[in-house]
C-alpha positions in Angstrom: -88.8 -84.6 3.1 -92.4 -83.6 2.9 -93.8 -83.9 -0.2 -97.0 -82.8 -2.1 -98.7 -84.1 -5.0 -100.0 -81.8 -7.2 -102.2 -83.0 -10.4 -105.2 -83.2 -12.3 -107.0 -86.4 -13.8 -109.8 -86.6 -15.8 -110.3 -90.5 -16.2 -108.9 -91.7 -13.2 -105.5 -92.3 -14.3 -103.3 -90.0 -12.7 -105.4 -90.0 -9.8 -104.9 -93.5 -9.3 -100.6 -93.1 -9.8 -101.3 -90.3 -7.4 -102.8 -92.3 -4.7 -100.4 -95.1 -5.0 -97.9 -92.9 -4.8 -99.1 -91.1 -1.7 -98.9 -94.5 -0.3 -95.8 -95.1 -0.8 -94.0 -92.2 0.0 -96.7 -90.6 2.6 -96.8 -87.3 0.7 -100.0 -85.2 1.0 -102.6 -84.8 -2.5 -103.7 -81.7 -4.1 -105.8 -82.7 -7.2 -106.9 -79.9 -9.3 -110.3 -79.1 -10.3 -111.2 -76.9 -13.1 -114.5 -74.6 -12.9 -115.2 -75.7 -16.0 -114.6 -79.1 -16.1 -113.1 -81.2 -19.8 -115.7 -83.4 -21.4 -114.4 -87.2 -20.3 -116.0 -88.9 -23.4 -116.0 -88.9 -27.3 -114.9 -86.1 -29.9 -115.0 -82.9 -27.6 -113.1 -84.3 -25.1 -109.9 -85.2 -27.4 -110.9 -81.9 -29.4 -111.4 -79.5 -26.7 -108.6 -80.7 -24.4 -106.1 -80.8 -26.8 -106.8 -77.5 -28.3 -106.7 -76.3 -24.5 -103.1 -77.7 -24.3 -102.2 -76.5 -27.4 -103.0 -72.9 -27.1 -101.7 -72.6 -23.5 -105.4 -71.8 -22.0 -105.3 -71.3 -18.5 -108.6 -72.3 -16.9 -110.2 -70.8 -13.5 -109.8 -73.8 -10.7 -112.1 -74.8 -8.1 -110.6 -72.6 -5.2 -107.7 -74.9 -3.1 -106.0 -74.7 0.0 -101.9 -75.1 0.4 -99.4 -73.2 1.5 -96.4 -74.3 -0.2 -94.3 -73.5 2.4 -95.0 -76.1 4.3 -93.1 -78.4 1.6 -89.7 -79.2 0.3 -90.8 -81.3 -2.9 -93.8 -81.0 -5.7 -94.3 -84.0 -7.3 -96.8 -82.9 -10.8 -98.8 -85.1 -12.5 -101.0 -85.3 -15.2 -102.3 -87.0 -18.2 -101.0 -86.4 -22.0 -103.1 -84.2 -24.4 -101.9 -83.2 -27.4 -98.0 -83.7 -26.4 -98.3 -81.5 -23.8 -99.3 -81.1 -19.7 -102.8 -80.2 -18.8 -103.8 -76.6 -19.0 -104.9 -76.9 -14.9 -101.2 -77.5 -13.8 -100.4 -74.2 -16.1 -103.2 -72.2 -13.9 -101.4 -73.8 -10.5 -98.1 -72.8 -11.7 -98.6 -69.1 -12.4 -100.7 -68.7 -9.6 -97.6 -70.3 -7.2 -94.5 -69.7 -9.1 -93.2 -67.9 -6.7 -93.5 -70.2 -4.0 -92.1 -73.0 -6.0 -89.0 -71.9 -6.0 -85.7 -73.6 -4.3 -88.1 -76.7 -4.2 -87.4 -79.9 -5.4 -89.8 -80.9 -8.0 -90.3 -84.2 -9.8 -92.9 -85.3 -11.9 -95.2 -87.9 -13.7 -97.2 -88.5 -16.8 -99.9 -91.0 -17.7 -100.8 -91.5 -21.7 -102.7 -93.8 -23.3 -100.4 -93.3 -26.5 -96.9 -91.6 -26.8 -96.1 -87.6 -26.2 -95.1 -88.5 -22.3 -91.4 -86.9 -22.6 -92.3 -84.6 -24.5 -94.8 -83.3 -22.4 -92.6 -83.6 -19.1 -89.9 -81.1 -21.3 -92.2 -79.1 -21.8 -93.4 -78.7 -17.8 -89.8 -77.9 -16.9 -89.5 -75.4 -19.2 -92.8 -73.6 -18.1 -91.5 -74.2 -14.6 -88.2 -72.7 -15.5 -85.6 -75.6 -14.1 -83.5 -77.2 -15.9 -84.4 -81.0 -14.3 -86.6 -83.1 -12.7 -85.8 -84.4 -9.8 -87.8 -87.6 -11.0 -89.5 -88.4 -13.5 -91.7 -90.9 -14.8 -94.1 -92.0 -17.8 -97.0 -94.8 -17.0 -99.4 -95.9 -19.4 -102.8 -96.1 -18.1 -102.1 -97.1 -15.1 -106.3 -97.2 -13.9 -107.2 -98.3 -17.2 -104.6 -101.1 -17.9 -103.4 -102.4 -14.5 -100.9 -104.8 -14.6 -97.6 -105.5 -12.4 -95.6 -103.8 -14.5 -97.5 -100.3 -13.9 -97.0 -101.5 -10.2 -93.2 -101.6 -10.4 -93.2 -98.6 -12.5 -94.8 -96.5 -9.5 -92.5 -98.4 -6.9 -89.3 -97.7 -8.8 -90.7 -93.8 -9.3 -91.0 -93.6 -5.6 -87.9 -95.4 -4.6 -86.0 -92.9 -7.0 -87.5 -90.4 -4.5 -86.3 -92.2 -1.6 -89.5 -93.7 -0.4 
């Protein structure tokens, strides 16, 4: 099944689950870059990106190139803020709903604190499915390595068949 990994990361996390992930499963990478990129350090960045997540903004990104077509499942991910996904996966999935449709799509969050399943509940519902296919939840995966992260991301990818 080809498979493409769609996601934003400010501080590494996610991108780090993305690329072991990739690994594992050999699906392609789409990381998302806003124009206007988050603040990665002190009181604006937990201010302004969690206001952003809150309200629902939907911020310009750095132009990309995929043709959904070309791929049966999406695999999201993205860090926690506020309880919710990141506002660049929100851009990415007006901008494509239409092409993500009939495709299976699974996805996975990275958080420092709690709001993980929360979050993921709320990406299907803007996504309009009623499931994952997969889903996971890893805490700082960059930040706090450990081989419990590790067998976090292998079982996530073995659920997917990799």
């Amino acid at each position: 099944m080809k498979t493409l990994i769609v996601y934003y990361s400010l501080e590494g996390n996610t991108d780090y689950a993305a690329k072991k992930i990739a690994e594992r499963t050999g699906a392609k990478m789409l990381r998302l870059i806003p124009q206007n990129a988050y603040q990665e350090k002190g009181f604006g960045k937990f201010f302004r990106g969690g206001k952003s997540a809150i309200m629902g903004d939907v911020p310009a990104l750095e132009t990309y190139d995929v043709d959904l077509a070309d791929y049966d499942r999406i695999i999201f991910g993205f860090p926690v803020w506020a309880g919710n996904f990141t506002p660049p996966l929100r851009t990415f999935i007006i901008d494509q709903r239409e092409a993500l449709k009939g495709k299976n799509i699974s996805a996975f969050a990275c958080q420092g604190g709690a709001g993980g399943e929360k979050a993921l509940a709320k990406l299907a519902r803007f996504l309009r499915i009623k499931a994952f296919e997969e889903t996971a939840i890893f805490i700082e995966p960059k930040a706090r390595r450990s081989s419990e992260t590790e067998e976090a991301i292998a079982s996530f990818c073995g659920r997917l068949g990799a």
